[in-house]
MARTORSE-518541 format. One line per 8 residues: their letters; for each residue x, z, y of C-alpha. Coordinates in nm, 4 decimals. Layout:
N
a	X Z Y  ...
This chain:
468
xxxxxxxx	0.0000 0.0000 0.0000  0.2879 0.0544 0.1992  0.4812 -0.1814 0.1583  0.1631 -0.4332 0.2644  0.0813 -0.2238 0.5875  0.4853 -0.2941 0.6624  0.4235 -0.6726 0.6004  0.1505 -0.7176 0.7990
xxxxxxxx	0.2638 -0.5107 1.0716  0.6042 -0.7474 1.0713  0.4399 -1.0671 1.0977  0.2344 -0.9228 1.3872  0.5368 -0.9049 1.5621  0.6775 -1.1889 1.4240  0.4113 -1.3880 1.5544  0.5190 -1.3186 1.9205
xxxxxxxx	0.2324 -1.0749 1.9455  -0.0252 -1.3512 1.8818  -0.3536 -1.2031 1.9512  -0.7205 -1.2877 1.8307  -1.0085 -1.1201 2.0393  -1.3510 -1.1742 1.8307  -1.6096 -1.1822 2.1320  -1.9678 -1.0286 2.1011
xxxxxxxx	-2.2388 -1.1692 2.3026  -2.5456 -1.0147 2.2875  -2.8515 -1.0298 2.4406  -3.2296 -1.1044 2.3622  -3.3649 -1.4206 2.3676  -3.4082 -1.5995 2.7166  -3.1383 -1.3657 2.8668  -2.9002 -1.6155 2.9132
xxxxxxxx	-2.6318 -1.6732 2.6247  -2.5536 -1.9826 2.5851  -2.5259 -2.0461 2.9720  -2.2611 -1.7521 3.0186  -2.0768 -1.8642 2.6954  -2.0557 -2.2078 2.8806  -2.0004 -2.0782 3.1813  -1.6855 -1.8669 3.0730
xxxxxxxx	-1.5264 -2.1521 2.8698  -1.5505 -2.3561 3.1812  -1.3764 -2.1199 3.4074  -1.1014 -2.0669 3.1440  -1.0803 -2.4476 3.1214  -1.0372 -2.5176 3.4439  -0.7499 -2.3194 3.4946  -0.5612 -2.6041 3.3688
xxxxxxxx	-0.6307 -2.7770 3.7227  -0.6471 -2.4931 3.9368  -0.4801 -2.2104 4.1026  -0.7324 -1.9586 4.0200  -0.8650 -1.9487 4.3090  -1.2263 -1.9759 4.1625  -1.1582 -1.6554 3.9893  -1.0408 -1.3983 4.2480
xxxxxxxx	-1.0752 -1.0922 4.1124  -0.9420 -1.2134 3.7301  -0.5707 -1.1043 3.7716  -0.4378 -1.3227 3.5286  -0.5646 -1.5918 3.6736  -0.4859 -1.4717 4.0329  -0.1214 -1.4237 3.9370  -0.0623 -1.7461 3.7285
xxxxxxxx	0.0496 -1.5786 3.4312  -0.2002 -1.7859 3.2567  -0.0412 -2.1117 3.1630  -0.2486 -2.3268 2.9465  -0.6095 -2.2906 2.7706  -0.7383 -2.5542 2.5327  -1.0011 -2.5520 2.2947  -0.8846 -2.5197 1.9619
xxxxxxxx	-0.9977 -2.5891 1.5530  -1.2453 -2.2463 1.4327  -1.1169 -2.0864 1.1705  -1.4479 -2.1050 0.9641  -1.5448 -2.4666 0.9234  -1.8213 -2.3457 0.7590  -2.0143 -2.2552 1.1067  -2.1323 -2.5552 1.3734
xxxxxxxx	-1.9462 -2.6047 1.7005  -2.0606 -2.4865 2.0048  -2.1767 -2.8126 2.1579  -2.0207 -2.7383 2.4905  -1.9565 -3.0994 2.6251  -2.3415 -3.1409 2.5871  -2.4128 -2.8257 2.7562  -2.2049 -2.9757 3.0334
xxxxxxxx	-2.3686 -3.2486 2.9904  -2.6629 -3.1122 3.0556  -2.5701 -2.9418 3.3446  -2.4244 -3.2990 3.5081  -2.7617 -3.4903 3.4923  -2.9225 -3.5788 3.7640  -3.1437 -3.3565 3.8804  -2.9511 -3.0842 3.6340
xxxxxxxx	-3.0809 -2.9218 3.3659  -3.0355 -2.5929 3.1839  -2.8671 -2.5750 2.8323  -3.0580 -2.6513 2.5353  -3.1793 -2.2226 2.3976  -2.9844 -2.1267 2.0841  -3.1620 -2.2595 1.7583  -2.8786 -2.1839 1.5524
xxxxxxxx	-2.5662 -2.0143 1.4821  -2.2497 -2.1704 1.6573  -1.8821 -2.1179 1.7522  -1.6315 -2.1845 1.9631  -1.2387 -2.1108 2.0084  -0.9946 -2.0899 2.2324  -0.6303 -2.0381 2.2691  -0.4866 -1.9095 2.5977
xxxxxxxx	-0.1223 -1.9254 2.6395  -0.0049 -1.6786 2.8748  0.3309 -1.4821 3.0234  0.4341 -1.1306 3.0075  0.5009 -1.0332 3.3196  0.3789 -0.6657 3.3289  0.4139 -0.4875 2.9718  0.7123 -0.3987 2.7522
xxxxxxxx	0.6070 -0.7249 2.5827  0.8291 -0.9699 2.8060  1.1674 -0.8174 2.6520  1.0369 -0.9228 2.3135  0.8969 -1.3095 2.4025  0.8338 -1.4334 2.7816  0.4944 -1.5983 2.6350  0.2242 -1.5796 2.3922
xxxxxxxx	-0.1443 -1.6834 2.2635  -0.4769 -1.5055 2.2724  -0.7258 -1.6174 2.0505  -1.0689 -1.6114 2.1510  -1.3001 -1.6462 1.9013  -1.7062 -1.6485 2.0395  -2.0136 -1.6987 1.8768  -2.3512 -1.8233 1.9557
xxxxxxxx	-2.6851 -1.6917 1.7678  -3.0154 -1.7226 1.9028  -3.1367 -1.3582 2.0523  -3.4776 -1.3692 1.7986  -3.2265 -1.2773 1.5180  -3.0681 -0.9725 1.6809  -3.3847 -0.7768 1.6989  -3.3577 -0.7819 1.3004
xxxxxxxx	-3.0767 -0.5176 1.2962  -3.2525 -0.2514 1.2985  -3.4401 -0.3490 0.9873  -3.1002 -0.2433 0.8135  -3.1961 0.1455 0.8083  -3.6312 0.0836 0.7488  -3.7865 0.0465 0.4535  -4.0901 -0.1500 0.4636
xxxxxxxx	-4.2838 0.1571 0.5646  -4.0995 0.2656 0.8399  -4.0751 -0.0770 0.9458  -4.4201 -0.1055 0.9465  -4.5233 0.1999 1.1118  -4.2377 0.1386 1.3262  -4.4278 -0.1602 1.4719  -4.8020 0.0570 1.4447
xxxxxxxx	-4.6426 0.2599 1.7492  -4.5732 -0.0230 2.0174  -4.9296 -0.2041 1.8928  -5.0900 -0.1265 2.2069  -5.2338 -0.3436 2.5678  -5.2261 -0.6928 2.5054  -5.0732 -0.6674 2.1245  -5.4247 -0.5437 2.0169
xxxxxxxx	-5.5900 -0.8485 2.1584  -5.2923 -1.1027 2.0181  -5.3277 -0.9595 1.6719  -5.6771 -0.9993 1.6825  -5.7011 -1.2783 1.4482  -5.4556 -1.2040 1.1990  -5.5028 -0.8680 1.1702  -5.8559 -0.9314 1.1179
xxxxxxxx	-5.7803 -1.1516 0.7958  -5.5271 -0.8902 0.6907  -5.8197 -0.6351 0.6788  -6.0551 -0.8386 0.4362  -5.7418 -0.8109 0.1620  -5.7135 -0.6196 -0.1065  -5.3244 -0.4876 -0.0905  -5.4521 -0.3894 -0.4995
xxxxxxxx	-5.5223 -0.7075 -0.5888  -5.2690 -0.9910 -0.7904  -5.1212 -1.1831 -0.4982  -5.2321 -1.5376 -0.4332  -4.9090 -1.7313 -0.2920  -5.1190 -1.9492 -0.0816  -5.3014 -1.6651 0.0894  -4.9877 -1.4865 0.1570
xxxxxxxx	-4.8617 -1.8384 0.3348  -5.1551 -1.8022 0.5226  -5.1589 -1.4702 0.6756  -4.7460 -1.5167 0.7202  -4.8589 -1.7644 0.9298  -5.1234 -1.5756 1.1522  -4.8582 -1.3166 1.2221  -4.6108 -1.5915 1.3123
xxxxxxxx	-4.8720 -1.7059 1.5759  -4.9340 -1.3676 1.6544  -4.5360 -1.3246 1.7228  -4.5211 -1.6453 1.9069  -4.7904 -1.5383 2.0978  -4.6563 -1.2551 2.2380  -4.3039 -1.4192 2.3224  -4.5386 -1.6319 2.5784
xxxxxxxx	-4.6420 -1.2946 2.7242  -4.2879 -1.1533 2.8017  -4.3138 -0.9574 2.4830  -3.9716 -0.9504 2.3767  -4.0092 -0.6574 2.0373  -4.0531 -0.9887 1.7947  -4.0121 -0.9140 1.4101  -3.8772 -1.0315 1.1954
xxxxxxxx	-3.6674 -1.2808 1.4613  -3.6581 -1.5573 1.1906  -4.0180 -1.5874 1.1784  -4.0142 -1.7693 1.5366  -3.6431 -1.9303 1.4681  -3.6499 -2.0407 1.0970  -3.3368 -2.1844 1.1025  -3.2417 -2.2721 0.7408
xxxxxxxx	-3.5086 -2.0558 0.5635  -3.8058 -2.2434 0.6724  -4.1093 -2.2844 0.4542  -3.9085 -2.0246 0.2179  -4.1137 -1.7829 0.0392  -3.8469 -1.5317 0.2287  -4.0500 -1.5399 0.5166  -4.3773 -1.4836 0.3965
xxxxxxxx	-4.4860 -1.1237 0.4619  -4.5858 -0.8776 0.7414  -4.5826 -0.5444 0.8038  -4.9119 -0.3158 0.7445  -5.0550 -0.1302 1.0560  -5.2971 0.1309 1.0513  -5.2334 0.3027 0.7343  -5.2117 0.6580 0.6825
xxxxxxxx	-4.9622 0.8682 0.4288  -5.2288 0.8761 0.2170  -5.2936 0.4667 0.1771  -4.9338 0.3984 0.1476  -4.8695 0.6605 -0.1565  -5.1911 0.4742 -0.3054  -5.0427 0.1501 -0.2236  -4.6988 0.2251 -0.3838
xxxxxxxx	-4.8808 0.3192 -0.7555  -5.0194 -0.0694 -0.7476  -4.9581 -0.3246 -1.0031  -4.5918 -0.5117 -0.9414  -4.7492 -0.8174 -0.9156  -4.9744 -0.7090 -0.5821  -5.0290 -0.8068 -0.2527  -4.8445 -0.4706 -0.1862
xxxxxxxx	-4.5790 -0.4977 -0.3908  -4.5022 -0.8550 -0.3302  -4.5029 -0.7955 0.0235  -4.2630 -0.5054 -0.0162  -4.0694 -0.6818 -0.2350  -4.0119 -0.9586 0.0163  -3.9287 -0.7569 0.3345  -3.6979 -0.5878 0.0855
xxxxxxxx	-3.5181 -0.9444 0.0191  -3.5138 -0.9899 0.3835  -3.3490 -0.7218 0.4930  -3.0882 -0.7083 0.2266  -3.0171 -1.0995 0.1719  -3.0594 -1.2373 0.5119  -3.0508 -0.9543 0.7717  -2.7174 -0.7412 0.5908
xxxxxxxx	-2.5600 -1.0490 0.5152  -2.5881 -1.2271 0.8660  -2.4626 -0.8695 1.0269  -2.1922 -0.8190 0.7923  -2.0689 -1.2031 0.8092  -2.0785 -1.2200 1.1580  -2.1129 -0.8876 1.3854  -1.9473 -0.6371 1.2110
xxxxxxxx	-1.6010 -0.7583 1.3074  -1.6176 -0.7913 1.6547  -1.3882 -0.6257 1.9039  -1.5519 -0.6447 2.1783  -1.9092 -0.6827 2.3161  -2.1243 -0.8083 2.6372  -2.4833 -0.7047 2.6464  -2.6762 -0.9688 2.8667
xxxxxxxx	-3.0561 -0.8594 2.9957  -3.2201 -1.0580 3.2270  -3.4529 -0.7279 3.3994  -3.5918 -0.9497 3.6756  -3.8430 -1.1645 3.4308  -3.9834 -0.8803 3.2366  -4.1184 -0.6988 3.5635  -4.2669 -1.0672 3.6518
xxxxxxxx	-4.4769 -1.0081 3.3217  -4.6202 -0.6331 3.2819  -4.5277 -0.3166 3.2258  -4.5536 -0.3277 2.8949  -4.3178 -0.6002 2.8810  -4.0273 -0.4618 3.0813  -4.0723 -0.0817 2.8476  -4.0652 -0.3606 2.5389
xxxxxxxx	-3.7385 -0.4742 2.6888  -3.6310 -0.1343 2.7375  -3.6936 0.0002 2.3929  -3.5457 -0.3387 2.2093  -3.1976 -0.2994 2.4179  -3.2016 0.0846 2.2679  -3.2333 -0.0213 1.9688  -2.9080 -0.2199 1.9679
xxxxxxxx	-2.6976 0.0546 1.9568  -2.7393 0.1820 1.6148  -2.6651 -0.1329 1.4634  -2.2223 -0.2147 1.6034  -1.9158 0.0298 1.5621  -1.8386 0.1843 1.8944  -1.5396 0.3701 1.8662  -1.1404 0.3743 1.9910
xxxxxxxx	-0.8742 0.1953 1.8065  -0.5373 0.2538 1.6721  -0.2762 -0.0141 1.5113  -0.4000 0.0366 1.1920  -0.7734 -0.0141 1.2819  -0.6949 -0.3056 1.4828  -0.5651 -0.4574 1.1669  -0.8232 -0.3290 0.8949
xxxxxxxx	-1.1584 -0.2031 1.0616  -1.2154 -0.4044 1.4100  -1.4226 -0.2106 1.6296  -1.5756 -0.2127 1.9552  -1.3447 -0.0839 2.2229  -1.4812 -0.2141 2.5662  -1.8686 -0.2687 2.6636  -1.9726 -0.4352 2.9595
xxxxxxxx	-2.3547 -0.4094 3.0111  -2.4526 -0.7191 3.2915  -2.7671 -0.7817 3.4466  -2.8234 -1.1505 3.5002  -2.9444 -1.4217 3.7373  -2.8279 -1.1995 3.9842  -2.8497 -1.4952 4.2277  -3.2211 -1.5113 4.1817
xxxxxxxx	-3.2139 -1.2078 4.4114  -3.0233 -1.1565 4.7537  -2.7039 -0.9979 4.7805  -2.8416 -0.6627 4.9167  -3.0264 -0.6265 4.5945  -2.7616 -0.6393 4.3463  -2.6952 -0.2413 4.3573  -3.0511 -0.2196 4.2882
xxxxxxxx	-3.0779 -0.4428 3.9995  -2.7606 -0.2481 3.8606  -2.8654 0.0692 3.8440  -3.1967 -0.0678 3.7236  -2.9442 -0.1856 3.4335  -2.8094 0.1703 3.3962  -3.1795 0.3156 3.3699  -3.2472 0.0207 3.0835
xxxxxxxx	-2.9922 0.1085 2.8733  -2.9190 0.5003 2.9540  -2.9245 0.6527 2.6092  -2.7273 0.3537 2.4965  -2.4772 0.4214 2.7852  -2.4776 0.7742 2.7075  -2.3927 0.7338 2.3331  -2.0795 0.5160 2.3879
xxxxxxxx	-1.9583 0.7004 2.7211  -1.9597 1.0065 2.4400  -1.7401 0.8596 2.1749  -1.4898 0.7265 2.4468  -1.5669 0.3409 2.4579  -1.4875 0.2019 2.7781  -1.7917 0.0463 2.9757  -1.9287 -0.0764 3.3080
xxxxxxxx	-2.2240 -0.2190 3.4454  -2.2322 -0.5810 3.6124  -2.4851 -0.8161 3.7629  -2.3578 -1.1836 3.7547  -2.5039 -1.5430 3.7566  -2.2779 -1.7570 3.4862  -2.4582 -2.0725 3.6095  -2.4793 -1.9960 3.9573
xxxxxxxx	-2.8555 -2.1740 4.0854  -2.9097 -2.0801 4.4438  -2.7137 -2.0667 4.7663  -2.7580 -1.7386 5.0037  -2.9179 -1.7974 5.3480  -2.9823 -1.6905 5.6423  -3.3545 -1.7362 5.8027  -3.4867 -1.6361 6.1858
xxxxxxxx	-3.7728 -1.4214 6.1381  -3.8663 -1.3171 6.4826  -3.5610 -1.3165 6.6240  -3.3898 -1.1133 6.3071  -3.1749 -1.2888 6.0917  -3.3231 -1.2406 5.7358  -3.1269 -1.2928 5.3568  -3.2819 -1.4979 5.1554
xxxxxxxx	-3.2054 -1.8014 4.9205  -3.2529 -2.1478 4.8558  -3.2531 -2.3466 4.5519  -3.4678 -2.5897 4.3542  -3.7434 -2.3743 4.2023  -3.8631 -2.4615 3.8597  -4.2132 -2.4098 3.8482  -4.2596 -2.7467 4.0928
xxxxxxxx	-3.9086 -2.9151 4.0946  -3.9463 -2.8207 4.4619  -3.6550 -2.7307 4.6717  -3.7238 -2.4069 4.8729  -3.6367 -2.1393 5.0588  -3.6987 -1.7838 4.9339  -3.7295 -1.4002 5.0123  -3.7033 -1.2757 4.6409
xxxxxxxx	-3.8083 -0.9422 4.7769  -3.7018 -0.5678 4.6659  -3.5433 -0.5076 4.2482  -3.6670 -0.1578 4.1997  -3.3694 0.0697 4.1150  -3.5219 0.2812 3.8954  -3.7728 0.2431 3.6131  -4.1120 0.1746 3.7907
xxxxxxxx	-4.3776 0.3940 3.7545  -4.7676 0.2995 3.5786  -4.8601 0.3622 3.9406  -4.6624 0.0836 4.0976  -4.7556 -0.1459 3.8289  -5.0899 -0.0492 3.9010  -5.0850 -0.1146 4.2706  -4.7584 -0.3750 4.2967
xxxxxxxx	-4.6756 -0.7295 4.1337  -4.3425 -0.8587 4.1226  -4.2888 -1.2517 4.1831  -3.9397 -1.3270 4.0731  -3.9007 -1.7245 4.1041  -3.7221 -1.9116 3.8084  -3.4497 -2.2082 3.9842  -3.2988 -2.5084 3.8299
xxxxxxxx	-2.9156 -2.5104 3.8456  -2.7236 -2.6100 4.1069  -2.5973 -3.0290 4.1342  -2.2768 -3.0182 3.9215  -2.0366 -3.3442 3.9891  -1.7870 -3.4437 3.7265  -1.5071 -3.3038 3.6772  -1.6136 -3.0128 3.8830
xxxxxxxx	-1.6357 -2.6327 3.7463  -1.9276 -2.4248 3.7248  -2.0088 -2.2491 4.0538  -2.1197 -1.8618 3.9096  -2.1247 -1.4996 4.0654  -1.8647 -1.2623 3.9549  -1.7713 -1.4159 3.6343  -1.4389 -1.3910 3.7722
xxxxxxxx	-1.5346 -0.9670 3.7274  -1.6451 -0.9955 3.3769  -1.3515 -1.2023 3.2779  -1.1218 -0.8718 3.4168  -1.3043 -0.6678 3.2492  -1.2845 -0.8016 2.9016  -0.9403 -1.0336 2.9041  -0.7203 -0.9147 3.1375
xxxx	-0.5212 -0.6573 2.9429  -0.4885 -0.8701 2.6515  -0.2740 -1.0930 2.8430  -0.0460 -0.8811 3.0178
């Protein structure tokens, strides 16, 4: 055992201190990955033609120890590119458009050569690589994690607690056909099809009403398992102790039991093996939440969004790391928590819509601020889609923004108005309306990089002292 700890710990060095940083970005779906993954290999990329001067406060950049970044082969050819050029693409038509949302898993990697100019490294070798490995997954799936720890009663009874407001009305249908079923009886595959179906619908539906609690995430996002048997169940709502210790004395070949028995697959074949393939070795982590939507929706969708970012948490490894862990149990040493489309609002907002971040994810926060993970808070636009103005209103000289809005295609001028910085109250809800406006991005010419907000920040945050 020693004697392999020694060789690995040689060719570490060997390697000129050759890193690999395996990149976490999380959020839910609509919150923005794909744009910021984009966003950040374009302002990496572009360093090749640049001073830096689009990224101020990234010190790397700033300094010009950073001498080269390319994209580079993945080291599992197993998993799709990330299909940057037609993101860019995208982003280059005329008028622009946003990226295509994640369907899919996907992958990208980097290689940033860089100098020592700082750490005890530049007596050893004057220059070395990072390795930046990132991974796209669309947001549905993540809400799946905590399926890990639930059997399919706690899962169910999980989701009895937020069926409330508008749920009750959305579930109308299906749970209406659920009702007229005999859990007892010998399953009928078609009828289980059927109902799977309804509760997709039922899912779907509330997606379209800012809802963003959706399980399981594959039942709106397929991916490879659609039409499979896999995803033909639903949870059970309304049942007391008493019905589900009936329930679990019923014949194996049930609607109970096959039901059970299919979450059961699930969880353990699709959910377990997804987390262990993919997010169990990551060594660091961003947690995008886009907080202005939600509060354009209901309250019951911004507490939704609330209680499905807390439930992130108990699913990644927070924790310090020494040499050894670094080389056989990867954990997550810095989190950076970042409010987005932070240039939907005006600049005098931004504190607000930060420490309405910090009230989101507070027990989160909390937990890792405990255990000695390093974390900050952020707001940021990765695709930046507005440009800050000033407006005359009687005689005062007001903020406010302008930008192509995307409800009309319409180019206007805006005052966003006030981002609460603390969890609203049911009063306010009841007596207030927010009216965030969704923009189109901003004209992008050829050849050009991605104008953003404080990318340059996050890019400190997580990079900078790997390439000193």
């Amino acid at each position: 055992m020693f004697s392999k700890l020694q060789r690995e710990v040689e060719d570490f060095v060997n390697r000129g201190l050759d890193r690999t940083l395996n990149l976490a970005v999380t959020g839910l779906s609509q919150s923005g990955k794909t744009a910021f993954i984009t966003s950040l290999v374009n302002q990496l990329l572009t360093l090749n033609q640049t001073d830096g001067g689009h990224l101020p406060f990234f010190a790397p950049a700033r300094s010009g120890d950073i001498l080269a970044v390319k994209r580079v082969e993945q080291e599992n050819l197993s998993i799709p590119r990330f299909d940057y050029e037609a993101n860019m693409a995208s982003l280059r038509q005329n008028p622009p458009q946003w990226c295509q949302s994640t369907r899919g898993i996907s992958e990208i990697r980097l290689a940033v050569r860089y100098r020592h100019s700082k750490s005890l490294l530049r007596h050893v070798k004057s220059e070395s690589t990072l390795y930046i490995n990132i991974l796209d997954y669309p947001g549905e799936w993540l809400l799946d994690l905590p399926l890990l720890g639930q059997s399919f009663k706690a899962w169910s009874q999980s989701l009895d607690k937020i069926q409330h407001g508008v749920r009750v009305e959305l579930a109308e249908k299906w749970q209406s056909a659920v009702n007229q079923l005999d859990l007892s009886d010998k399953a009928n595959e078609e009828v289980l099809a059927e109902l799977a179906g309804l509760y997709t619908e039922f899912l779907h539906q509330c997606k379209a009403q800012g809802l963003h609690y959706i399980q399981p995430g594959h039942f709106v996002l397929p991916g490879e398992y659609q039409g499979a048997p896999a995803l033909q169940f639903f949870p059970l709502l309304g049942l007391d102790d008493e019905q589900w210790q009936a329930l679990e004395k019923a014949d194996r070949n049930s609607y109970f039991a096959v039901l059970k028995k299919r979450y059961d697959y699930y969880r353990d074949k699709i959910v377990k093996r997804f987390y262990e393939r993919y997010f169990s070795q990551f060594d660091r982590q961003i947690i995008l939440a886009d907080c202005l939507t939600p509060l354009n929706y209901s309250q019951q969708a911004f507490m939704e969004t609330k209680e499905s970012l807390r439930q992130l948490f108990s699913n990644f490894h927070y924790g310090q790391r020494s040499l050894l862990s670094r080389l056989f149990s990867p954990q997550i040493d810095k989190l950076l928590f970042v409010a987005s489309k932070a240039d939907h609002i005006t600049s005098d907002q931004v504190p607000n819509l930060i420490a309405l971040m910090r009230q989101l994810m507070q027990e989160g926060g909390q937990h890792v601020n405990f255990i000695g993970v390093e974390n900050d808070y952020a707001a940021i636009a990765a695709v930046r889609a507005t440009t800050p103005v000033l407006v005359d209103d009687g005689g005062k000289q007001v903020k406010a923004l302008q930008g192509v809005r995307s409800r009309d295609g319409k180019e206007v001028v805006v005052f966003p108005g006030s981002v609460p910085s603390r969890l609203p109250s049911a009063d306010f809800w009841a007596q207030n309306r927010f009216e965030f406006d969704q923009f189109e991005p901003q004209p992008l010419i050829d050849g050009e990089r991605i104008p953003h907000l404080r990318m340059d920040s996050v890019l400190q945050f997580l990079l900078a002292d790997k390439l000193e």
